[in-house]
N, C-alpha and C positions, 0 to 999 in steps of 0.2 A: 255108402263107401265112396269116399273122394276117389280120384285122379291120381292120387301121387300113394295113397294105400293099394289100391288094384292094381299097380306099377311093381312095386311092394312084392308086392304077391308072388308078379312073372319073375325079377327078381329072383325069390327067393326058391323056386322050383328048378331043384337041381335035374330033371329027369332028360335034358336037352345034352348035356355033357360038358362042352368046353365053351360053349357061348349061351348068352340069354335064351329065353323062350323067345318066340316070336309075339310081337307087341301089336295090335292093330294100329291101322294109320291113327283115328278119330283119337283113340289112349292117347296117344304119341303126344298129337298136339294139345289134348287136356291137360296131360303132365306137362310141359312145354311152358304152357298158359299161367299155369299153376305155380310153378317155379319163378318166369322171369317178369308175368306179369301180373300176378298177386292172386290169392283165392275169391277176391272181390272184383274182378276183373269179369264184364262182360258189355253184351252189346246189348243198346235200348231199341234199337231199329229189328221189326217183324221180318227179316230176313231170312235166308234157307241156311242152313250149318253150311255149306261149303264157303259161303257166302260167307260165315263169320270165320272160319278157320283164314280165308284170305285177307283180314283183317284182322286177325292177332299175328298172322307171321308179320304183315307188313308192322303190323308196330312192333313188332320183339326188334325185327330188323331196324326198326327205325333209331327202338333205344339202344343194341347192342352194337352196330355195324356200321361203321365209319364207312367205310367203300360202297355201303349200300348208300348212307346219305348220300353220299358225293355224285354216286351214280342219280338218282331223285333230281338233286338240283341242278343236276347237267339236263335230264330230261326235262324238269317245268322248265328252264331257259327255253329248248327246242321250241316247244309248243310256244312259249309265245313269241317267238320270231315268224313261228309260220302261220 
């Protein structure tokens, strides 16, 4: 079962009332993944999952967030001034 059916699922269980189930973090960013940066989207480096969850937000952000590039390119200038 993907990412975005087991989403699906919490979704669809109306036993909570007036807002969603609660969603784990790990879901959160699978669905995330799955949506902005495609079902074929992963990492080749033997990494620990926290380790890749901090490298798809960085790239969701990279593709979706203007203020986040902007902020990026001010920080590599920093770095190579000092």
């Amino acid at each position: 079962m993907t990412a975005k059916e087991k989403f699906q699922q919490i979704l669809n269980n109306e036993s909570y009332g007036l807002y969603p189930a609660p969603t784990e973090a790990q879901l959160a960013v699978d669905v995330l993944v799955e949506y902005l940066l495609g079902e074929d989207w992963y990492v080749v480096d033997p990494i620990h999952n926290s380790q890749v969850n901090t490298v798809a937000v960085h790239e969701i952000l990279m593709k979706y967030s203007r203020k986040y590039r902007k902020e990026r390119k001010r920080r590599d200038r920093q770095r190579k001034t000092d």
